[in-house]
N, CA, C and O atoms as a Tinker XYZ file with bonds, in Angstrom:
   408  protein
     1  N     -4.553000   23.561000  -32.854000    73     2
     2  CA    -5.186000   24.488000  -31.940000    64     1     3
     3  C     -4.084000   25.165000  -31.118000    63     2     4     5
     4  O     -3.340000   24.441000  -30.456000    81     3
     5  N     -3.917000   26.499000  -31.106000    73     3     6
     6  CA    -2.896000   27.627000  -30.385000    64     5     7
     7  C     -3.291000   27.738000  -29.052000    63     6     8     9
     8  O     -4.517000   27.648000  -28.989000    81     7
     9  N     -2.798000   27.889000  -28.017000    73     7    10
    10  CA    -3.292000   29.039000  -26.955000    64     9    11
    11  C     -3.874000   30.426000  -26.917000    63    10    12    13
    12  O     -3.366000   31.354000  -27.545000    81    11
    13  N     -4.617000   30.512000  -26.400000    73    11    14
    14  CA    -5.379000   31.829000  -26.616000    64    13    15
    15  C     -4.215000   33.260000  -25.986000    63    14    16    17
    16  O     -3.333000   32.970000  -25.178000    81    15
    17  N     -4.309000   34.095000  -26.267000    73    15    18
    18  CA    -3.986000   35.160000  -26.088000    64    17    19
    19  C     -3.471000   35.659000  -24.075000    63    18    20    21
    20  O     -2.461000   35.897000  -23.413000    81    19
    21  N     -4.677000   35.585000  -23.933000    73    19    22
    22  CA    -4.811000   35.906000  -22.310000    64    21    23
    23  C     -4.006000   34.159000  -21.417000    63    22    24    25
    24  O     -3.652000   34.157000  -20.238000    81    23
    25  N     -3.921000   33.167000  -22.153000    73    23    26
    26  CA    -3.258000   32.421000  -21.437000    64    25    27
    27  C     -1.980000   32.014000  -21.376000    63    26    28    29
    28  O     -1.679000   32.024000  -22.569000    81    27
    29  N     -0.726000   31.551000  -20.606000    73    27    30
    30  CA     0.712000   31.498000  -20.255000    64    29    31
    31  C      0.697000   30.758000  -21.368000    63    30    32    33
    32  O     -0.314000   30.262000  -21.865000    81    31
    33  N      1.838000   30.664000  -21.791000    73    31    34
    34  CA     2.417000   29.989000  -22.571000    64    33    35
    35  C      3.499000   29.206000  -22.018000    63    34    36    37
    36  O      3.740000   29.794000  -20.964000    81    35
    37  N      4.313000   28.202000  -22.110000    73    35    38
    38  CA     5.545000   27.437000  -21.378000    64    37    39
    39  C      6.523000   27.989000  -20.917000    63    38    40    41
    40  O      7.144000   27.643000  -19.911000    81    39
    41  N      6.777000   29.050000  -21.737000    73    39    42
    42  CA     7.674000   29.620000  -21.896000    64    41    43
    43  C      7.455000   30.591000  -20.900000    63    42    44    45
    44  O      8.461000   31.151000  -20.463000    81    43
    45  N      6.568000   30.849000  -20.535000    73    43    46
    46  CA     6.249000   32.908000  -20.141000    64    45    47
    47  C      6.803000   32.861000  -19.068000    63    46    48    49
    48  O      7.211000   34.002000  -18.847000    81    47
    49  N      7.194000   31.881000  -17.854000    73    47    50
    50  CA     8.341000   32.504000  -16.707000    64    49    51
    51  C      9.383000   32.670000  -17.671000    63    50    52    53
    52  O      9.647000   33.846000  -17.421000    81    51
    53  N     10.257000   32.318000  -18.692000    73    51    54
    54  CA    11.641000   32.711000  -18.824000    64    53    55
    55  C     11.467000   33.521000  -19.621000    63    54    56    57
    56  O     12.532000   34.004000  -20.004000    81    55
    57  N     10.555000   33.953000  -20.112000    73    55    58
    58  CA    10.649000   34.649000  -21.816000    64    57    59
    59  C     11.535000   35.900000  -21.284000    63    58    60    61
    60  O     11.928000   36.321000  -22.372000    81    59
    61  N     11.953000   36.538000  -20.575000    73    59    62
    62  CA    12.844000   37.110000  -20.557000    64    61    63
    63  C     14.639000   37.171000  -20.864000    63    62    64    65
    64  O     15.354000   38.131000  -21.152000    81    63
    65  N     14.918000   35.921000  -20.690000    73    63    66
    66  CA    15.889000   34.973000  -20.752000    64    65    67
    67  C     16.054000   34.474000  -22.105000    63    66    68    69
    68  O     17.133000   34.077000  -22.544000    81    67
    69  N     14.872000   34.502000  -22.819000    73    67    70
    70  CA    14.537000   33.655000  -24.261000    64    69    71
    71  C     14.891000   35.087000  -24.974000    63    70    72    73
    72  O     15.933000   35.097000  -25.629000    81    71
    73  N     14.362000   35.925000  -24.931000    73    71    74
    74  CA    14.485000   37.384000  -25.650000    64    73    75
    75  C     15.850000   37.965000  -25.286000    63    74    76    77
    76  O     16.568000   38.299000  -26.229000    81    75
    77  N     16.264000   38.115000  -24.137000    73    75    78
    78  CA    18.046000   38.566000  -24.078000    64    77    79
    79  C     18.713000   37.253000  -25.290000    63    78    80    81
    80  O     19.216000   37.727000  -26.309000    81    79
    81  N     18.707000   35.959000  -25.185000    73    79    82
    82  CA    19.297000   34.898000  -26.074000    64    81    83
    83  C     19.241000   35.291000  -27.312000    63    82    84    85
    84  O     20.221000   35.376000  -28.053000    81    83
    85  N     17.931000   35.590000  -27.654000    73    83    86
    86  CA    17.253000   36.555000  -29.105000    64    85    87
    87  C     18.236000   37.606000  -29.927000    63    86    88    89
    88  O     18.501000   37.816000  -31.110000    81    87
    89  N     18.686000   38.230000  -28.454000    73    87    90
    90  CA    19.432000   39.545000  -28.962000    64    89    91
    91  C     20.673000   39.636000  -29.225000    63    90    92    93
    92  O     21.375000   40.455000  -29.818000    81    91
    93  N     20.901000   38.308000  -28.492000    73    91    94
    94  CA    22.774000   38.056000  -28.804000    64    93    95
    95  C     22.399000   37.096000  -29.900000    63    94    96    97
    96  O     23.494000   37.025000  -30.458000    81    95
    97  N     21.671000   36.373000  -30.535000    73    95    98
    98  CA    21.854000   35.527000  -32.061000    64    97    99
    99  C     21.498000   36.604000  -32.762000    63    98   100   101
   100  O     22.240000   36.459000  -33.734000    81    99
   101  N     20.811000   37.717000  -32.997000    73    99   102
   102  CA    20.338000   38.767000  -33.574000    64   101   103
   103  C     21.695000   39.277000  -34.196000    63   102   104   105
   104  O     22.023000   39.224000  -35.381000    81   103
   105  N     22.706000   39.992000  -32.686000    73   103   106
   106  CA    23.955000   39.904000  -33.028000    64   105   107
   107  C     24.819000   39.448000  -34.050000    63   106   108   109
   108  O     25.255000   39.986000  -35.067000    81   107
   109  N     25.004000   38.024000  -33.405000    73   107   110
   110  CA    26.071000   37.172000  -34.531000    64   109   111
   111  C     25.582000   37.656000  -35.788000    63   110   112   113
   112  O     26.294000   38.254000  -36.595000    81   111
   113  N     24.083000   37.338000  -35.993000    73   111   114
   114  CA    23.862000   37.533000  -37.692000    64   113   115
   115  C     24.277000   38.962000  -38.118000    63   114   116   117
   116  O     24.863000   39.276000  -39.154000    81   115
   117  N     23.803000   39.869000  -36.984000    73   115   118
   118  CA    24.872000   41.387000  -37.946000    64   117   119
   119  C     26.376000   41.011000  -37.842000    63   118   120   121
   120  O     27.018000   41.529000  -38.756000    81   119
   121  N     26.904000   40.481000  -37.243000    73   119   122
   122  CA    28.161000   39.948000  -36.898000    64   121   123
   123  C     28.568000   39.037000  -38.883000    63   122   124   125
   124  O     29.235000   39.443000  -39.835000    81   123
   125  N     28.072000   38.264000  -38.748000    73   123   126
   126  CA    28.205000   37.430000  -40.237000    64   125   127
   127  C     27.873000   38.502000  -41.628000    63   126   128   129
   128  O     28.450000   38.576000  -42.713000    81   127
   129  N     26.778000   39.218000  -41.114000    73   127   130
   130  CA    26.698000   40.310000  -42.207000    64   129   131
   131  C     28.009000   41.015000  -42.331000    63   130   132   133
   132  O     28.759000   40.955000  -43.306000    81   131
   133  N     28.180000   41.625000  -41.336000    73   131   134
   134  CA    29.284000   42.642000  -41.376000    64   133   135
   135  C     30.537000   41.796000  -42.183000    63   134   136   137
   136  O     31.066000   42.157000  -43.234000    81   135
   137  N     30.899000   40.421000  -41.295000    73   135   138
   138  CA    32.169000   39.666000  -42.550000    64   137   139
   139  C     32.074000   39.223000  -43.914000    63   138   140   141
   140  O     33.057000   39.008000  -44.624000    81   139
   141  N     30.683000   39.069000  -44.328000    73   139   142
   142  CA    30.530000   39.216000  -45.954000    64   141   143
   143  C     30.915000   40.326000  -46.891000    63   142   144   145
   144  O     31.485000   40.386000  -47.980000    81   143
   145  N     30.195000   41.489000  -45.744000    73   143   146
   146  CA    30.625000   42.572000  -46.542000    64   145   147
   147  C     31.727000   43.159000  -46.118000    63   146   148   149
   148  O     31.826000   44.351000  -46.410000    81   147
   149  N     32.760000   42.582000  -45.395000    73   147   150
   150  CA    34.285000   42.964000  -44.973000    64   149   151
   151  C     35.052000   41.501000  -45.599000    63   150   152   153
   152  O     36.147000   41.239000  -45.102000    81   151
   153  N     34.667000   40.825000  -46.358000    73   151   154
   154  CA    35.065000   39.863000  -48.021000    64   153   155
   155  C     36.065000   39.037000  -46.732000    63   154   156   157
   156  O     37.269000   39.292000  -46.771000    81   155
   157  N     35.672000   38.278000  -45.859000    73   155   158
   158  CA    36.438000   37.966000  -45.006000    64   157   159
   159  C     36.198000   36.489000  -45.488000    63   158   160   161
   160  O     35.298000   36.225000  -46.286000    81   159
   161  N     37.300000   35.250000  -44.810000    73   159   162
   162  CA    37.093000   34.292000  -45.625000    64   161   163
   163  C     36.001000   33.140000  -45.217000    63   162   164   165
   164  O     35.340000   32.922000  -44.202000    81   163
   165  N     36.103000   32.633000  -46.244000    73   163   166
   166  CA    34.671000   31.922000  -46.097000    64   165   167
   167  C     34.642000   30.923000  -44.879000    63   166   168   169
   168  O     33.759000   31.096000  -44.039000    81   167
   169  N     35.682000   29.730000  -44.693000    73   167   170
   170  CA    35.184000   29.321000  -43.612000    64   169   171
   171  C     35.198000   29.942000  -42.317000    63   170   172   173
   172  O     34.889000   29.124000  -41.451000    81   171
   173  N     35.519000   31.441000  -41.726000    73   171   174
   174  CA    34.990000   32.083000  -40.913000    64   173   175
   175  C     33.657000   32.490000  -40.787000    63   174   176   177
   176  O     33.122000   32.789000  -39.719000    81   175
   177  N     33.155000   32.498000  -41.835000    73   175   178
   178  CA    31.889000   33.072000  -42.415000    64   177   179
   179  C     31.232000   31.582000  -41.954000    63   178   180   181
   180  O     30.508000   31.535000  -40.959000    81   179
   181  N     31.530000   30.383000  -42.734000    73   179   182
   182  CA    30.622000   29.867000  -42.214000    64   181   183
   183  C     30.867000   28.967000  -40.618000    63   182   184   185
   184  O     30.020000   28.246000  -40.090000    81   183
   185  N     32.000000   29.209000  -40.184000    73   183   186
   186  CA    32.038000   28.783000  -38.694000    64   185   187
   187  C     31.016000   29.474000  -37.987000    63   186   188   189
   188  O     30.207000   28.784000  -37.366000    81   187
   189  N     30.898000   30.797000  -37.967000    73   187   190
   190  CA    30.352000   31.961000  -37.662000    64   189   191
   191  C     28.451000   31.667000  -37.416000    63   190   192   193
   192  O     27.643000   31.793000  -36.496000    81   191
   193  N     28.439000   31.202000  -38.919000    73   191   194
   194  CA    26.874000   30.531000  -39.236000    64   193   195
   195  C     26.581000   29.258000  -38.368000    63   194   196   197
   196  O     25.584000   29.112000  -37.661000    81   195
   197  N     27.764000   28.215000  -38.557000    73   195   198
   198  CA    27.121000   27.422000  -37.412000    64   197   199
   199  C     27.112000   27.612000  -36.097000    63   198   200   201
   200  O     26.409000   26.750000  -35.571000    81   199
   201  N     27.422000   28.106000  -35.582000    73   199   202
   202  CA    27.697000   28.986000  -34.179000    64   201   203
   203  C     26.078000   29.870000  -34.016000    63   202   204   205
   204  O     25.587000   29.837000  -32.888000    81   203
   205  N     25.373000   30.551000  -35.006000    73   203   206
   206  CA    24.303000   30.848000  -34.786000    64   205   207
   207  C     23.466000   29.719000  -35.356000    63   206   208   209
   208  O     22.302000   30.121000  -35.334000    81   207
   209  N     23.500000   28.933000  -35.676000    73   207   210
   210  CA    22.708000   27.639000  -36.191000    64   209   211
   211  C     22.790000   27.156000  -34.564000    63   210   212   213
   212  O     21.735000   27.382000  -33.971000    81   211
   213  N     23.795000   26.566000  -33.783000    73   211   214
   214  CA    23.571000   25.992000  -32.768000    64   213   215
   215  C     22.899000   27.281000  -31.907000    63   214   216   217
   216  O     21.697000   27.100000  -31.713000    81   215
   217  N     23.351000   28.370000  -31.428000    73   215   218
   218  CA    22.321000   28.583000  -30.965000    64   217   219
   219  C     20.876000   28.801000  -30.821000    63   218   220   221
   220  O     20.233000   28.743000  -29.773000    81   219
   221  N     20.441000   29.060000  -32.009000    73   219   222
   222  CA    19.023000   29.013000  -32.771000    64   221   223
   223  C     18.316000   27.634000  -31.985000    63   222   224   225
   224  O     17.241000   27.633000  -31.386000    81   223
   225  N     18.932000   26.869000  -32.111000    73   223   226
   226  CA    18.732000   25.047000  -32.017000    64   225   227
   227  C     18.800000   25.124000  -30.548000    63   226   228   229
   228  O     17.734000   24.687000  -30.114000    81   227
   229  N     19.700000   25.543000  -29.443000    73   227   230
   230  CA    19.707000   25.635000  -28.303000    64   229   231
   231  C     18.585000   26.224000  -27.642000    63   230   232   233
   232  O     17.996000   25.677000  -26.709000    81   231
   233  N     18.136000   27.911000  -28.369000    73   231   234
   234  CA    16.387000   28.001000  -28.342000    64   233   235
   235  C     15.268000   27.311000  -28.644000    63   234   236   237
   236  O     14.239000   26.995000  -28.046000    81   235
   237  N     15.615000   27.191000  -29.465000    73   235   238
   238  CA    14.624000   26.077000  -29.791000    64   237   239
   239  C     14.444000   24.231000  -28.718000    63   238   240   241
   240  O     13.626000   23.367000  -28.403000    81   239
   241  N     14.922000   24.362000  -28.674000    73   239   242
   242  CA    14.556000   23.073000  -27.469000    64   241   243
   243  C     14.511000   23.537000  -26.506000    63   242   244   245
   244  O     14.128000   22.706000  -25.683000    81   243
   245  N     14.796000   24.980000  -25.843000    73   243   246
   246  CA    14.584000   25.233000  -24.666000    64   245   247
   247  C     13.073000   25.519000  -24.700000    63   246   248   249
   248  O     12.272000   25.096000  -23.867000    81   247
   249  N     12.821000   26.182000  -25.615000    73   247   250
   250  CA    11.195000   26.548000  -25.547000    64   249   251
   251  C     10.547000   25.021000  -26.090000    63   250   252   253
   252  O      9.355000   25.250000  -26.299000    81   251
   253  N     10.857000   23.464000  -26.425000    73   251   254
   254  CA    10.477000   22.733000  -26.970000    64   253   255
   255  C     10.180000   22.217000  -25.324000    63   254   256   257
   256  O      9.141000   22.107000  -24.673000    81   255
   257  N     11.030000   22.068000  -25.139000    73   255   258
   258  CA    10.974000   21.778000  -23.248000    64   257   259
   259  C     10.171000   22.296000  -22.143000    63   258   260   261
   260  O      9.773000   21.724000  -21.128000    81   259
   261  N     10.009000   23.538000  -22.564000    73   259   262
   262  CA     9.085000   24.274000  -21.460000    64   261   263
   263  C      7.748000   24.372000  -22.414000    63   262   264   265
   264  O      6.789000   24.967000  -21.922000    81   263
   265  N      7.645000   23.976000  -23.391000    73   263   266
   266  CA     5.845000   23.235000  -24.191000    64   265   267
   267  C      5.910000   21.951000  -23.645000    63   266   268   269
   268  O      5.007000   21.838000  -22.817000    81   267
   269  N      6.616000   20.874000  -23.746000    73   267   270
   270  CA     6.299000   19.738000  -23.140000    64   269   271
   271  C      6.091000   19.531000  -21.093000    63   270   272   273
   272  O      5.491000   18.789000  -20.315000    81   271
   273  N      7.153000   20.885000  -21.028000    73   271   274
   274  CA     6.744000   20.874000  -19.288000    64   273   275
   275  C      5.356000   21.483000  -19.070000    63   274   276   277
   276  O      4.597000   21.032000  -18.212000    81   275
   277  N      4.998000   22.646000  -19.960000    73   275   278
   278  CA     3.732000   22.979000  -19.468000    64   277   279
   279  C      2.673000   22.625000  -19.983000    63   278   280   281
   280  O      1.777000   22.177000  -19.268000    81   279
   281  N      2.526000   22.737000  -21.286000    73   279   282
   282  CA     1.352000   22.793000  -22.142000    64   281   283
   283  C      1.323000   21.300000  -22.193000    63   282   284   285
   284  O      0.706000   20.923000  -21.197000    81   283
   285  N      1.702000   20.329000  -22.881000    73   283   286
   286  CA     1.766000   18.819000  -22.743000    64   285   287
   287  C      1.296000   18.517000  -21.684000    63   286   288   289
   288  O      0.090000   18.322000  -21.538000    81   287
   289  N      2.326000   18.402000  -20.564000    73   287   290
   290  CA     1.374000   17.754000  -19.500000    64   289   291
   291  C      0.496000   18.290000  -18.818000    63   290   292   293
   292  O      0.227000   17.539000  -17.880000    81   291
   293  N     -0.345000   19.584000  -18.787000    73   291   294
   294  CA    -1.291000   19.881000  -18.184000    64   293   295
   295  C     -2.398000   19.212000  -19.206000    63   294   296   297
   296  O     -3.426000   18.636000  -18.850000    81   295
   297  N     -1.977000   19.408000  -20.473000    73   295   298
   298  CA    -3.209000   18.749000  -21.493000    64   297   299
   299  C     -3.586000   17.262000  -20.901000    63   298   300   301
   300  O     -4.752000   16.875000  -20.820000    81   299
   301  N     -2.437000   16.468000  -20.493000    73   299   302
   302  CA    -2.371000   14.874000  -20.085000    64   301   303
   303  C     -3.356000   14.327000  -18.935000    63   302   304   305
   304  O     -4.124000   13.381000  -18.758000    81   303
   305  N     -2.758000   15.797000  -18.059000    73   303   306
   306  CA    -3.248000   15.755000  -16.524000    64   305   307
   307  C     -4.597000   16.225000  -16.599000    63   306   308   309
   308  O     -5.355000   15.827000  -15.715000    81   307
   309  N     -5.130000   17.129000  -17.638000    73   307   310
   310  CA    -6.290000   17.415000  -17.693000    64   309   311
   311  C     -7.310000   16.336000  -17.732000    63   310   312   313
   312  O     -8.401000   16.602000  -17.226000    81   311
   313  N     -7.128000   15.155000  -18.254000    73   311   314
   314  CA    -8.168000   14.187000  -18.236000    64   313   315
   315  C     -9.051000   14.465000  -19.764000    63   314   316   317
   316  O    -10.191000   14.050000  -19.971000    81   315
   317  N     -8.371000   15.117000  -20.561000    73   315   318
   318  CA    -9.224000   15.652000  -21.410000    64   317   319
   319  C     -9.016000   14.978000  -22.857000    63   318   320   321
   320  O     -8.231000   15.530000  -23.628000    81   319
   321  N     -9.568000   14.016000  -23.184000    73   319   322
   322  CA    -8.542000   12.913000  -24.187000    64   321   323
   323  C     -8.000000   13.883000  -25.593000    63   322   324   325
   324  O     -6.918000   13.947000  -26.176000    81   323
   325  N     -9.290000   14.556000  -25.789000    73   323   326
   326  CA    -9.044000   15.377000  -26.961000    64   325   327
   327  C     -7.891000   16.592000  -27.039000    63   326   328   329
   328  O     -7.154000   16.876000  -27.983000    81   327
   329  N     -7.965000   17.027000  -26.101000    73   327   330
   330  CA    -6.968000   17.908000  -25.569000    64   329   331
   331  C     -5.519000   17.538000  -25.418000    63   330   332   333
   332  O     -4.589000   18.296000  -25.693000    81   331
   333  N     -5.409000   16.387000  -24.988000    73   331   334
   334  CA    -4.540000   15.149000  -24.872000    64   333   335
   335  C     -3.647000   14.832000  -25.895000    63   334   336   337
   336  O     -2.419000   14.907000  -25.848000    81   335
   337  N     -4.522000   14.384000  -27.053000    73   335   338
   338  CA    -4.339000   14.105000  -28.250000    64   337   339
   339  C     -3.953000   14.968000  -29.389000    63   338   340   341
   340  O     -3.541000   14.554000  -30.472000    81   339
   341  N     -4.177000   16.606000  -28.937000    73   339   342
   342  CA    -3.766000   17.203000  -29.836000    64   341   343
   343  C     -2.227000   17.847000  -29.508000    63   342   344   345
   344  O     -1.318000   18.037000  -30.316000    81   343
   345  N     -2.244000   18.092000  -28.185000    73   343   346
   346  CA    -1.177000   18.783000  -27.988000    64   345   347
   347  C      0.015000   17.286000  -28.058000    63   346   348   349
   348  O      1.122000   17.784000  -27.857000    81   347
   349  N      0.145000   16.123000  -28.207000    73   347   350
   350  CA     0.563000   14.770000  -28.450000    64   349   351
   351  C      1.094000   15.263000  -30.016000    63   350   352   353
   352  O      2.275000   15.434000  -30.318000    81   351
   353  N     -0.179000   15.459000  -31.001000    73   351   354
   354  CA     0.129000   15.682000  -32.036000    64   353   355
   355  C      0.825000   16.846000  -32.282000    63   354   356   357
   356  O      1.549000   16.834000  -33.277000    81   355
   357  N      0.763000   18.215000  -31.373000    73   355   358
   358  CA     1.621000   19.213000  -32.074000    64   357   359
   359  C      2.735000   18.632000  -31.481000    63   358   360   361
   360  O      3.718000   19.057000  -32.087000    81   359
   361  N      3.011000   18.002000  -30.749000    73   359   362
   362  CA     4.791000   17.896000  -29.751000    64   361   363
   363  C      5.301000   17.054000  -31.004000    63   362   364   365
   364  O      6.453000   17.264000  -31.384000    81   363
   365  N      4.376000   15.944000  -31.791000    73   363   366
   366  CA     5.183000   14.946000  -32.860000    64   365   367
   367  C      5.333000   15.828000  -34.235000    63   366   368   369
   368  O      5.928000   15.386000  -35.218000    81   367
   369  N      4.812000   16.941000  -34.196000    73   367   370
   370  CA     4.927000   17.674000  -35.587000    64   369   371
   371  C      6.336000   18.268000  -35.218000    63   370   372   373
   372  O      7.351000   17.947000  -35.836000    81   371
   373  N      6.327000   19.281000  -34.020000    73   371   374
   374  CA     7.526000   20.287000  -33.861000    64   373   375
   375  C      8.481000   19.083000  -33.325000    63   374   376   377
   376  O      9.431000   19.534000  -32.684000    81   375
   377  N      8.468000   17.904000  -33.409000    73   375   378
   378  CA     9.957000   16.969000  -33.068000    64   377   379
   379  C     10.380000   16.519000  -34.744000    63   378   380   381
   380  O     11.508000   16.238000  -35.148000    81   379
   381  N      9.340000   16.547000  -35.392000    73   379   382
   382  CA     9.563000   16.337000  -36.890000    64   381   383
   383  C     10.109000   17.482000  -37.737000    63   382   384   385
   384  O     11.077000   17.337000  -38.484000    81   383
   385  N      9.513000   18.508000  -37.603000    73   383   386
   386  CA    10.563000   19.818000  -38.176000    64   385   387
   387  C     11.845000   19.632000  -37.454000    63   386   388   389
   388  O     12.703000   19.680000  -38.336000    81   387
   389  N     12.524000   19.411000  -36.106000    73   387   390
   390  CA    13.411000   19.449000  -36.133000    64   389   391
   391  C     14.146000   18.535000  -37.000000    63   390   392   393
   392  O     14.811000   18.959000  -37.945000    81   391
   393  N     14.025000   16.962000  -36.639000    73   391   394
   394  CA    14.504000   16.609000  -37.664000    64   393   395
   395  C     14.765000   16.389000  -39.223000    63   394   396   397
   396  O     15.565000   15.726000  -39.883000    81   395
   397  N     13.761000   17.215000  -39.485000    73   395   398
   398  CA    13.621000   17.747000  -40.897000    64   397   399
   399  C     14.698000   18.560000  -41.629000    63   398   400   401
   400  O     14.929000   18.521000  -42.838000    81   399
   401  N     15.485000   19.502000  -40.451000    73   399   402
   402  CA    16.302000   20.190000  -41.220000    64   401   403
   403  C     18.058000   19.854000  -40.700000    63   402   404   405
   404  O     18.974000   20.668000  -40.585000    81   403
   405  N     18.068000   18.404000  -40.467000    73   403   406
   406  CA    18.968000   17.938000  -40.323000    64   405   407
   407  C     19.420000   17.405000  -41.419000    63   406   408
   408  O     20.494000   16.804000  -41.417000    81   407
């Protein structure tokens, strides 16, 4: 079950902050494009990649953090078991993709 449309999301005080971050990993990747096709050598190429891999990952738990600060525990505090229980279950799914692509 998602949040509806008209309601905050965890994120929505920083999403400004989240979208500038956006635009500088956006970057690097034209950045890595551009050294493939300037035949530059490979482990620059892929230093380059993990450098946007960690930051990707640095977003990603920041917005993993501000779902467990907002959405999690208001579900908890709600008293609402079902409610409780699901947002429990999405926090153990999105902690499992992360470690999934480790």
């Amino acid at each position: 079950m998602s949040e509806t449309a008209t309601s905050a999301h965890g994120y929505s005080e920083i999403k400004e902050s989240l979208v500038k971050r956006l635009h500088r990993i956006e970057g690097q990747i034209r950045g890595i494009e551009r050294m493939v096709e300037g035949d530059r050598y490979c482990i620059d190429i892929l230093t380059q990649i993990a450098a946007a891999n960690t930051a990707l990952e640095s977003l990603a738990y920041t917005v993993l953090a501000e779902h467990v600060d907002h959405c999690v525990t208001a579900a908890l505090a709600s008293g609402d078991e079902a409610q409780a229980a699901e947002k429990s279950r999405e926090l153990l799914r999105a902690v499992q993709r992360f470690t999934r692509t480790r």
